[in-house]
mmJSON file of the N, C-alpha and C atoms, coordinates in Angstrom:
{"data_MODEL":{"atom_site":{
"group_PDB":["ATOM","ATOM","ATOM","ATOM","ATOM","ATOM","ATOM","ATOM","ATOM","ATOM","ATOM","ATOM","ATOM","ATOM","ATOM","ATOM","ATOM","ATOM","ATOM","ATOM","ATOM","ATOM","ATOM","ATOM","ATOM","ATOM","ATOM","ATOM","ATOM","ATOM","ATOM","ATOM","ATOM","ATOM","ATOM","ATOM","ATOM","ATOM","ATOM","ATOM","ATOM","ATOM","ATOM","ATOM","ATOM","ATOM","ATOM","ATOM","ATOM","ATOM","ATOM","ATOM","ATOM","ATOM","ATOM","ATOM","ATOM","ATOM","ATOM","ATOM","ATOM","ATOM","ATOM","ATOM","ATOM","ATOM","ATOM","ATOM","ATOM","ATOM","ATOM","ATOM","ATOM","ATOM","ATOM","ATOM","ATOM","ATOM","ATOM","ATOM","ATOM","ATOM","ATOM","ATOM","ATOM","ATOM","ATOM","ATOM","ATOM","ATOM","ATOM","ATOM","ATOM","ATOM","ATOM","ATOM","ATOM","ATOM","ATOM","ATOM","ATOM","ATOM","ATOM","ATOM","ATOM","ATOM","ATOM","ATOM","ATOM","ATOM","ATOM","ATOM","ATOM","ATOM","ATOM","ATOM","ATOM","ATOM","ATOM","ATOM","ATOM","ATOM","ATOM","ATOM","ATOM","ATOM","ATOM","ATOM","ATOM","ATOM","ATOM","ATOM","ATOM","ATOM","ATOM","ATOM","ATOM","ATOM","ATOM","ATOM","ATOM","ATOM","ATOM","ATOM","ATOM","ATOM","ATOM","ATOM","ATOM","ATOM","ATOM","ATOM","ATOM","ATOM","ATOM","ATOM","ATOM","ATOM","ATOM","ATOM","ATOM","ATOM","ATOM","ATOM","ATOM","ATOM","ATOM","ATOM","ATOM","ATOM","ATOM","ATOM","ATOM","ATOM","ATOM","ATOM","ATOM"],
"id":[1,2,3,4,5,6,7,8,9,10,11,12,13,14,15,16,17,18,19,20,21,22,23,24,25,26,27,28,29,30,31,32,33,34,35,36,37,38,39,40,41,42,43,44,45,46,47,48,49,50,51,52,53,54,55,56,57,58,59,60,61,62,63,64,65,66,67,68,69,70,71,72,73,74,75,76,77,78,79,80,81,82,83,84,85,86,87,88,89,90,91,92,93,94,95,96,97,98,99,100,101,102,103,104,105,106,107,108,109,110,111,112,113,114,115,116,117,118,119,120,121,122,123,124,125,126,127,128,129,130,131,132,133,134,135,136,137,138,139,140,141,142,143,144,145,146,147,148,149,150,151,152,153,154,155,156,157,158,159,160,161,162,163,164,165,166,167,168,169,170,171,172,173,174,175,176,177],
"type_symbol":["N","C","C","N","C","C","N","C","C","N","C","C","N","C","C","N","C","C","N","C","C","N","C","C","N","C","C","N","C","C","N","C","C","N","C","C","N","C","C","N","C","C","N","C","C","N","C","C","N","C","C","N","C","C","N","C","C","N","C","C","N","C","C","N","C","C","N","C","C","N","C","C","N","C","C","N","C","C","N","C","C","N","C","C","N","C","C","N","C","C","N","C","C","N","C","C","N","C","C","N","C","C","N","C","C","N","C","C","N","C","C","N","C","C","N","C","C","N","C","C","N","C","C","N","C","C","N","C","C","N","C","C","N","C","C","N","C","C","N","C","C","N","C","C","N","C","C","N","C","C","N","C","C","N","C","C","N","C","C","N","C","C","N","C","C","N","C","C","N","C","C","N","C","C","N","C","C"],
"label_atom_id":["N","CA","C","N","CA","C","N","CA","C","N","CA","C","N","CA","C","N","CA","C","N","CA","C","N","CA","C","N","CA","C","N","CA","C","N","CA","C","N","CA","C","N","CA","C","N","CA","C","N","CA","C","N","CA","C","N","CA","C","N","CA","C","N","CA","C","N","CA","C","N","CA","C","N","CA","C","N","CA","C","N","CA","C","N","CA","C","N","CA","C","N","CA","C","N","CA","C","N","CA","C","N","CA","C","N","CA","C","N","CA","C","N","CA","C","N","CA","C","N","CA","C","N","CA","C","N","CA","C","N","CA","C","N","CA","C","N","CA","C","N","CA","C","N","CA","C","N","CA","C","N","CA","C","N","CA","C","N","CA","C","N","CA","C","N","CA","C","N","CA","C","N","CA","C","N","CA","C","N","CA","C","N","CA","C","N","CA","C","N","CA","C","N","CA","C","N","CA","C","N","CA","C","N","CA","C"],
"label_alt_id":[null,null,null,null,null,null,null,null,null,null,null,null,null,null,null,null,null,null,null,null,null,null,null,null,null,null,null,null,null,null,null,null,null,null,null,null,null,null,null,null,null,null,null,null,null,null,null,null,null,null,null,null,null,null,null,null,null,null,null,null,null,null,null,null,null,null,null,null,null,null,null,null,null,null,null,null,null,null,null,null,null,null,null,null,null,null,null,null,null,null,null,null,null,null,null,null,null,null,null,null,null,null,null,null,null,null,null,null,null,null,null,null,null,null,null,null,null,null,null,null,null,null,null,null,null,null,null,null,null,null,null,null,null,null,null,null,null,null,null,null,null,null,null,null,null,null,null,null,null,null,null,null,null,null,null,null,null,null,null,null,null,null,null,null,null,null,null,null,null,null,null,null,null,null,null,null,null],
"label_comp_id":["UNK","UNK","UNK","UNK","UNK","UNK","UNK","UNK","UNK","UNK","UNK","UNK","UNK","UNK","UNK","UNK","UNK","UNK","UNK","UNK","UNK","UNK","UNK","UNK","UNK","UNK","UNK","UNK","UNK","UNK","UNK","UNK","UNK","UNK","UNK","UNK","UNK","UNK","UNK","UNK","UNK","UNK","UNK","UNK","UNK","UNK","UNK","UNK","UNK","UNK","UNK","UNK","UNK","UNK","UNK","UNK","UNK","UNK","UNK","UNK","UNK","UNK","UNK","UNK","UNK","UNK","UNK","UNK","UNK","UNK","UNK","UNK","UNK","UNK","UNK","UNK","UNK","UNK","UNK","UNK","UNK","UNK","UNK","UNK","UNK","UNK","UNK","UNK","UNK","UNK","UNK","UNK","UNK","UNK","UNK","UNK","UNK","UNK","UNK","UNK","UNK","UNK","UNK","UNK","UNK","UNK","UNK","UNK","UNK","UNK","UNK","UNK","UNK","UNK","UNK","UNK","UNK","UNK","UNK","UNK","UNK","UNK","UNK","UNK","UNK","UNK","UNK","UNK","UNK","UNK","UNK","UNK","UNK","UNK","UNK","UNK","UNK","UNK","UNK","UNK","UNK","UNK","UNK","UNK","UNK","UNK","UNK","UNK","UNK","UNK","UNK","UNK","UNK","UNK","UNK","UNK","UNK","UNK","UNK","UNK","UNK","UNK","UNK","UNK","UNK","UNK","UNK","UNK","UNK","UNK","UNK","UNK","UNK","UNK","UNK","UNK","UNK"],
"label_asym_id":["A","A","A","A","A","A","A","A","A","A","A","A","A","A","A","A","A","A","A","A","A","A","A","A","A","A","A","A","A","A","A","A","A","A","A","A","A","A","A","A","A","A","A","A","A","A","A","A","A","A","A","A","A","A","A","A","A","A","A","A","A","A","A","A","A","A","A","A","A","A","A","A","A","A","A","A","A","A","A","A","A","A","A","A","A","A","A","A","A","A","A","A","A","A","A","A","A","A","A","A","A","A","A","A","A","A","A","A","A","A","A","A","A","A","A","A","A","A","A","A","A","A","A","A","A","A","A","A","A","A","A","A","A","A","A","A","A","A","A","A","A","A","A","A","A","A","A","A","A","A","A","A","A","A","A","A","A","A","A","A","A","A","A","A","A","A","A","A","A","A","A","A","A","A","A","A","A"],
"label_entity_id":["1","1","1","1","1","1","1","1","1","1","1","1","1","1","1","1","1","1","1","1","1","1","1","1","1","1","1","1","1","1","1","1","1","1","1","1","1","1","1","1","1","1","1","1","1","1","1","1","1","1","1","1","1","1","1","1","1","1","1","1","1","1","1","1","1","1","1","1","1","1","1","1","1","1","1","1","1","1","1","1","1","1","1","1","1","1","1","1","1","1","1","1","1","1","1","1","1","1","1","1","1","1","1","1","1","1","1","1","1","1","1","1","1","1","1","1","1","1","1","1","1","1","1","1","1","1","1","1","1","1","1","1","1","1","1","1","1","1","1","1","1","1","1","1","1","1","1","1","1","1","1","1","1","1","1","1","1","1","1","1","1","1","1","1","1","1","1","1","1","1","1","1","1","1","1","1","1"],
"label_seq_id":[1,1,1,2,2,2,3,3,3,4,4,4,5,5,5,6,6,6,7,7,7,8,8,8,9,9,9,10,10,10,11,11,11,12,12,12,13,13,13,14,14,14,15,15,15,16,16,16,17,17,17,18,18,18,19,19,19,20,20,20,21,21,21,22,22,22,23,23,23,24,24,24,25,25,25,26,26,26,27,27,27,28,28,28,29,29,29,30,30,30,31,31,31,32,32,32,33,33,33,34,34,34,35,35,35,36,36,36,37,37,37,38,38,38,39,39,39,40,40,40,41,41,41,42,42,42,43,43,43,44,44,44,45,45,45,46,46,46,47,47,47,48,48,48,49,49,49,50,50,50,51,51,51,52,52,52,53,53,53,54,54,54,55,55,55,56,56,56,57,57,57,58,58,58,59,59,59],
"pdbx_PDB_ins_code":[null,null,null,null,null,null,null,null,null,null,null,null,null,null,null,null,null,null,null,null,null,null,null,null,null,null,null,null,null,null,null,null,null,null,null,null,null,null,null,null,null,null,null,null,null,null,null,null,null,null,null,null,null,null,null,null,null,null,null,null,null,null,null,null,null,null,null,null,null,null,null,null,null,null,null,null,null,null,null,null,null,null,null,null,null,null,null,null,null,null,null,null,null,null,null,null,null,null,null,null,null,null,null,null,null,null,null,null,null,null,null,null,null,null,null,null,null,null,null,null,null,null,null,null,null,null,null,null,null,null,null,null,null,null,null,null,null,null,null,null,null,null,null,null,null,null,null,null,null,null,null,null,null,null,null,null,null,null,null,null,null,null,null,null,null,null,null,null,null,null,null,null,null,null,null,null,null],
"Cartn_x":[36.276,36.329,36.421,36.953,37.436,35.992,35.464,34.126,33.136,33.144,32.271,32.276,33.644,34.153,33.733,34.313,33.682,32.08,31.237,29.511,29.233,30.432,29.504,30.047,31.168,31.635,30.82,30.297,29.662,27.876,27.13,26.147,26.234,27.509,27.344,27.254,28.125,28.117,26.783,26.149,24.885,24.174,23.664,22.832,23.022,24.147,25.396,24.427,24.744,24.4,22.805,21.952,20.621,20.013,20.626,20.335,20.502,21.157,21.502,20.23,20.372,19.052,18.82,17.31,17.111,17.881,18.202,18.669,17.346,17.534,16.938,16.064,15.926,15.58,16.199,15.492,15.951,16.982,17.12,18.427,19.513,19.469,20.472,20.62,20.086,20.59,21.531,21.242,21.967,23.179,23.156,24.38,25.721,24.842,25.989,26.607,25.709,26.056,27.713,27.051,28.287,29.856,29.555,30.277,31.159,32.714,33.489,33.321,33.197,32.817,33.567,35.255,36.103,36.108,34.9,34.651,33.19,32.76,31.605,31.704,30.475,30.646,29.749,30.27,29.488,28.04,27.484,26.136,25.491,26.139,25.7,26.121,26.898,26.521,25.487,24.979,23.577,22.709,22.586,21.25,21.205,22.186,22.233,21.861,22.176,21.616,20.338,19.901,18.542,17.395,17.775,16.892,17.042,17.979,18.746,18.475,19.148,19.559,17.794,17.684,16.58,15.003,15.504,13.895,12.722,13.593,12.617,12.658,11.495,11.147,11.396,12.387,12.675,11.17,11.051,10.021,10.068],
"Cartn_y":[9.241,8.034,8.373,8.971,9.68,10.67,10.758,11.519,10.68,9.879,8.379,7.845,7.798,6.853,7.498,9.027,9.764,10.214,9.972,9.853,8.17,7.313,5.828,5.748,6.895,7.093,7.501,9.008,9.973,8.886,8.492,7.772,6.849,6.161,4.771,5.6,6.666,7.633,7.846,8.79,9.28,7.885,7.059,5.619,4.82,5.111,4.41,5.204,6.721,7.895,7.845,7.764,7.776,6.898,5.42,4.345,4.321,5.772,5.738,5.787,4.967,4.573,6.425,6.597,7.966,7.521,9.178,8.985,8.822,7.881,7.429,6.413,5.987,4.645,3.84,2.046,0.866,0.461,0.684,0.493,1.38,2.893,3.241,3.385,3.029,2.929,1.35,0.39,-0.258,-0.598,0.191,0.49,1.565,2.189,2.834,2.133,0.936,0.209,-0.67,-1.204,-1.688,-0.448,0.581,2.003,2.041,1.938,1.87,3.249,3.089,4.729,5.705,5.667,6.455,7.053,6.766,7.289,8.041,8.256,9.128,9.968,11.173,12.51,12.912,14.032,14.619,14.548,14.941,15.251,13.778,12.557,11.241,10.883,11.011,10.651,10.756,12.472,13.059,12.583,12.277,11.515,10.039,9.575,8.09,7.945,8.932,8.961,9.211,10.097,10.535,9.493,8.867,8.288,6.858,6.157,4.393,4.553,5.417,5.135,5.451,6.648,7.369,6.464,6.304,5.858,7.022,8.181,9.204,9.188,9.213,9.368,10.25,10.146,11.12,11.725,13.666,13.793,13.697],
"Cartn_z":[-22.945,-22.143,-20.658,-20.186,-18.927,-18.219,-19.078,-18.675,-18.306,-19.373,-19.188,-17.623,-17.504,-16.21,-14.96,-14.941,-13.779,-14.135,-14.753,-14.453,-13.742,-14.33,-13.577,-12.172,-11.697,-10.711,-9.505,-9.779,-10.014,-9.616,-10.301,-10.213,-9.151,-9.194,-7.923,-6.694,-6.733,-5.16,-4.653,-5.65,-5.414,-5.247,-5.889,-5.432,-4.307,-3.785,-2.521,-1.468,-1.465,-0.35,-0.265,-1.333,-1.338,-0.268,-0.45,0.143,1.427,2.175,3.832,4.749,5.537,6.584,7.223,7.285,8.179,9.363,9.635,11.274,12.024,13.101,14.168,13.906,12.638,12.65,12.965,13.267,13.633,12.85,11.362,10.502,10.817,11.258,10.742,13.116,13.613,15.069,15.122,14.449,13.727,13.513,12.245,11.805,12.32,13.503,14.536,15.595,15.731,16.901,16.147,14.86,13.996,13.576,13.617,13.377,14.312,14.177,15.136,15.799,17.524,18.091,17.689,17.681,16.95,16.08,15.22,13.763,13.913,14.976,14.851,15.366,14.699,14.932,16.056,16.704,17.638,17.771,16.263,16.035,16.098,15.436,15.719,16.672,17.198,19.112,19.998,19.747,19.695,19.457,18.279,17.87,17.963,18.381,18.905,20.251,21.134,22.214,22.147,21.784,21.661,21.114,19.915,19.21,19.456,19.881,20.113,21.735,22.292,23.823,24.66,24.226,24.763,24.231,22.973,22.685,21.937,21.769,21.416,19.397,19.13,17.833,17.229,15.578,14.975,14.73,14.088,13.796,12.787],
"occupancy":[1.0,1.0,1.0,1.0,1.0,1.0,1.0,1.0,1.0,1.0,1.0,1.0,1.0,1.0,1.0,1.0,1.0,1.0,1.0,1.0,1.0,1.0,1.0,1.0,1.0,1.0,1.0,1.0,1.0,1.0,1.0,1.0,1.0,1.0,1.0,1.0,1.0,1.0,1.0,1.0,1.0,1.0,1.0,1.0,1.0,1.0,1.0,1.0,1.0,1.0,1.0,1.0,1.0,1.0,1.0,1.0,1.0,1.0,1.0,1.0,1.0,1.0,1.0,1.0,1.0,1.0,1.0,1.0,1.0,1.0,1.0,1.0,1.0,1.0,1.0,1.0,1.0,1.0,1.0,1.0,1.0,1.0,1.0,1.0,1.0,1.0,1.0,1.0,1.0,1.0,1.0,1.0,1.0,1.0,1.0,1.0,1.0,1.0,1.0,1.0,1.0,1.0,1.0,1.0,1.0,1.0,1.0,1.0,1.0,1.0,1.0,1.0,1.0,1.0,1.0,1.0,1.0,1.0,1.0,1.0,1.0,1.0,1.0,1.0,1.0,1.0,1.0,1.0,1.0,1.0,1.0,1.0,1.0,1.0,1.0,1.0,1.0,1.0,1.0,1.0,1.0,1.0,1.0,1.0,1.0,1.0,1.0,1.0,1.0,1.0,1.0,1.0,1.0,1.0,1.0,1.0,1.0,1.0,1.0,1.0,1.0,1.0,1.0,1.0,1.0,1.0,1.0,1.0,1.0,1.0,1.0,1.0,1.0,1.0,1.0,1.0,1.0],
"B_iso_or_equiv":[0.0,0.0,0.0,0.0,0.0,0.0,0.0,0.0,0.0,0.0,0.0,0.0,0.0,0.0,0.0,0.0,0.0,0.0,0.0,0.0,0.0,0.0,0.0,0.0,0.0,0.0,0.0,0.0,0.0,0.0,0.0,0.0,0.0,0.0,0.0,0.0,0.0,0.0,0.0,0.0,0.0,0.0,0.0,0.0,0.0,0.0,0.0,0.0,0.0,0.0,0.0,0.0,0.0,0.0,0.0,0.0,0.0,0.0,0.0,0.0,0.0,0.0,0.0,0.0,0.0,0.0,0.0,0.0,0.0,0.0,0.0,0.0,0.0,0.0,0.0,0.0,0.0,0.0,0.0,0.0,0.0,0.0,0.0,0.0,0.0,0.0,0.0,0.0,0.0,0.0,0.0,0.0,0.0,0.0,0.0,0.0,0.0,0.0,0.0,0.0,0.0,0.0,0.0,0.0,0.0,0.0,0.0,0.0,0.0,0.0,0.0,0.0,0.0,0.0,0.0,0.0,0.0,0.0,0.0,0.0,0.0,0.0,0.0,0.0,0.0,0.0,0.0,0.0,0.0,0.0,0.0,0.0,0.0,0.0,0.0,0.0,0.0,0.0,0.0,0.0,0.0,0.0,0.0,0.0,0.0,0.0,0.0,0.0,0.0,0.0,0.0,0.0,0.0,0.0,0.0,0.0,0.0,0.0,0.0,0.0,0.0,0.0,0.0,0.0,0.0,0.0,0.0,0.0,0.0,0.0,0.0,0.0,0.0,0.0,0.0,0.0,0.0],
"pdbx_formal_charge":[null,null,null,null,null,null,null,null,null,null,null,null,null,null,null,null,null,null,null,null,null,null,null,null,null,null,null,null,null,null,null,null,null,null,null,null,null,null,null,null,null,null,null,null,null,null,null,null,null,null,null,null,null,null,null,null,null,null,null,null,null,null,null,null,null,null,null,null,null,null,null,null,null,null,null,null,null,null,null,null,null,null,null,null,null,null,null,null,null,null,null,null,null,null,null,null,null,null,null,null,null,null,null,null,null,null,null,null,null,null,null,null,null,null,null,null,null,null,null,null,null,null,null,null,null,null,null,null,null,null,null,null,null,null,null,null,null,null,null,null,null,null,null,null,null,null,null,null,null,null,null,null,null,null,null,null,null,null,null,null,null,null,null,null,null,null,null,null,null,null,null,null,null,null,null,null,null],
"auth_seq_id":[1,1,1,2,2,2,3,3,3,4,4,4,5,5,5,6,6,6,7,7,7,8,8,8,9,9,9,10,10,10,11,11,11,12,12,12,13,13,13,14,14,14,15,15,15,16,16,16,17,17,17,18,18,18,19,19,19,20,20,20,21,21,21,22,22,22,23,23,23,24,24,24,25,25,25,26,26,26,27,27,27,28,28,28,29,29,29,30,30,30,31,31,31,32,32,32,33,33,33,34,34,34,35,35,35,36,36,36,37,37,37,38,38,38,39,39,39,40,40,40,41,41,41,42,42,42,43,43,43,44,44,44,45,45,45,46,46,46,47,47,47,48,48,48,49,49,49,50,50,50,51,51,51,52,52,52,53,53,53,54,54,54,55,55,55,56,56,56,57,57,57,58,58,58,59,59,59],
"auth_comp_id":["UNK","UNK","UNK","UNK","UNK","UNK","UNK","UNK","UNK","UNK","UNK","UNK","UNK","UNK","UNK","UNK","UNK","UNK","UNK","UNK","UNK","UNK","UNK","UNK","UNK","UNK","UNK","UNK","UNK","UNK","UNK","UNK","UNK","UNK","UNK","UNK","UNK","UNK","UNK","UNK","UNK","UNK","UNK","UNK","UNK","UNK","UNK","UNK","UNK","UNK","UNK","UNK","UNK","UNK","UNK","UNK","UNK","UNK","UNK","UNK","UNK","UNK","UNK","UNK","UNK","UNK","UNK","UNK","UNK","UNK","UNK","UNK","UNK","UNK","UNK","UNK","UNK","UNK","UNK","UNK","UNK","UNK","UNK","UNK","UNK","UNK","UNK","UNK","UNK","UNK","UNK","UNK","UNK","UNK","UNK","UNK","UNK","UNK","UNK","UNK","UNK","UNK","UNK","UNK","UNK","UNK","UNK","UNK","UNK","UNK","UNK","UNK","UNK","UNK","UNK","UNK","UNK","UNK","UNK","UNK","UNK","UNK","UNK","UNK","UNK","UNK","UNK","UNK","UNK","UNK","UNK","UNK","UNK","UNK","UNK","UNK","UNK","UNK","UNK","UNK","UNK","UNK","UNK","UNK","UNK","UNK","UNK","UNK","UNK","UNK","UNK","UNK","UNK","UNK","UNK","UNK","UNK","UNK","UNK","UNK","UNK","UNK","UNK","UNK","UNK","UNK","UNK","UNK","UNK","UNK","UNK","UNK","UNK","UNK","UNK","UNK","UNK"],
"auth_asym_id":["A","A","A","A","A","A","A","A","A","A","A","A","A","A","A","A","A","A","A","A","A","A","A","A","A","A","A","A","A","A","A","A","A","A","A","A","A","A","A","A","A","A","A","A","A","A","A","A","A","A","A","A","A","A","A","A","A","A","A","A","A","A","A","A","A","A","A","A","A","A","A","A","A","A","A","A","A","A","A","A","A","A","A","A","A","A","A","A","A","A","A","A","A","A","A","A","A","A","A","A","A","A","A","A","A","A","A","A","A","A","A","A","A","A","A","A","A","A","A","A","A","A","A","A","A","A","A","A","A","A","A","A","A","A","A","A","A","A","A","A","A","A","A","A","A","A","A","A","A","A","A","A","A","A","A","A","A","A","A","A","A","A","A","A","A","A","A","A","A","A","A","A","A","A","A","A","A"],
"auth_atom_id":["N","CA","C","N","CA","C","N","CA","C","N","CA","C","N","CA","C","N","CA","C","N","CA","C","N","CA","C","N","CA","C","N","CA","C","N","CA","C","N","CA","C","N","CA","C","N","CA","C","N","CA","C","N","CA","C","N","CA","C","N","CA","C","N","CA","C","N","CA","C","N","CA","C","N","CA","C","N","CA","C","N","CA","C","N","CA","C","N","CA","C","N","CA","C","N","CA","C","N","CA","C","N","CA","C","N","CA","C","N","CA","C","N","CA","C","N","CA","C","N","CA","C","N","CA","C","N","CA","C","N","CA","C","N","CA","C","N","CA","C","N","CA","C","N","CA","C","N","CA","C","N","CA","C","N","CA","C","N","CA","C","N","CA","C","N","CA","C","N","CA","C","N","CA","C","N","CA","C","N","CA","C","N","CA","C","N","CA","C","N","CA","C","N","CA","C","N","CA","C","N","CA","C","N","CA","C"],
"pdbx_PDB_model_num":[1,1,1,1,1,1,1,1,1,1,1,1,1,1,1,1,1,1,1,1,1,1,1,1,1,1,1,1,1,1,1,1,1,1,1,1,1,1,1,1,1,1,1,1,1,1,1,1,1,1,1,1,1,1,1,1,1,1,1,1,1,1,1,1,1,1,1,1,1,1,1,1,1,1,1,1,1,1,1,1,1,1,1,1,1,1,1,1,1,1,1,1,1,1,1,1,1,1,1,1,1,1,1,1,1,1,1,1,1,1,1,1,1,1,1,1,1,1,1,1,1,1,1,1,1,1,1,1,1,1,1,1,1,1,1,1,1,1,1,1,1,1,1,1,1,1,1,1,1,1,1,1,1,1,1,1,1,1,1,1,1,1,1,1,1,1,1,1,1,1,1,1,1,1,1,1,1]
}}}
């Protein structure tokens, strides 16, 4: 039973994470703007600048 529980666990994660917008698209520039700043990382600061602020296209 306990095994059961951690695969539907296990599955929602992975289907949850799959579903994350690419970086530097219009969804996931987005969803940083909604992202309290406190909670982001260096590297998405980076690429928020770059790809939201700047205007430059992921490749």
């Amino acid at each position: 039973m306990k095994t059961a529980r951690y695969f539907i666990i296990l599955l929602t994660l992975s289907l949850t994470l799959g579903c994350a917008p690419k970086v530097g698209s219009d969804e996931w520039c987005e969803a940083m703007k909604e992202k309290p700043k406190g909670d982001w990382t260096a590297n998405e600061l980076k690429d928020f600048t770059k790809y939201c602020v700047l205007n430059q296209k992921p490749e």
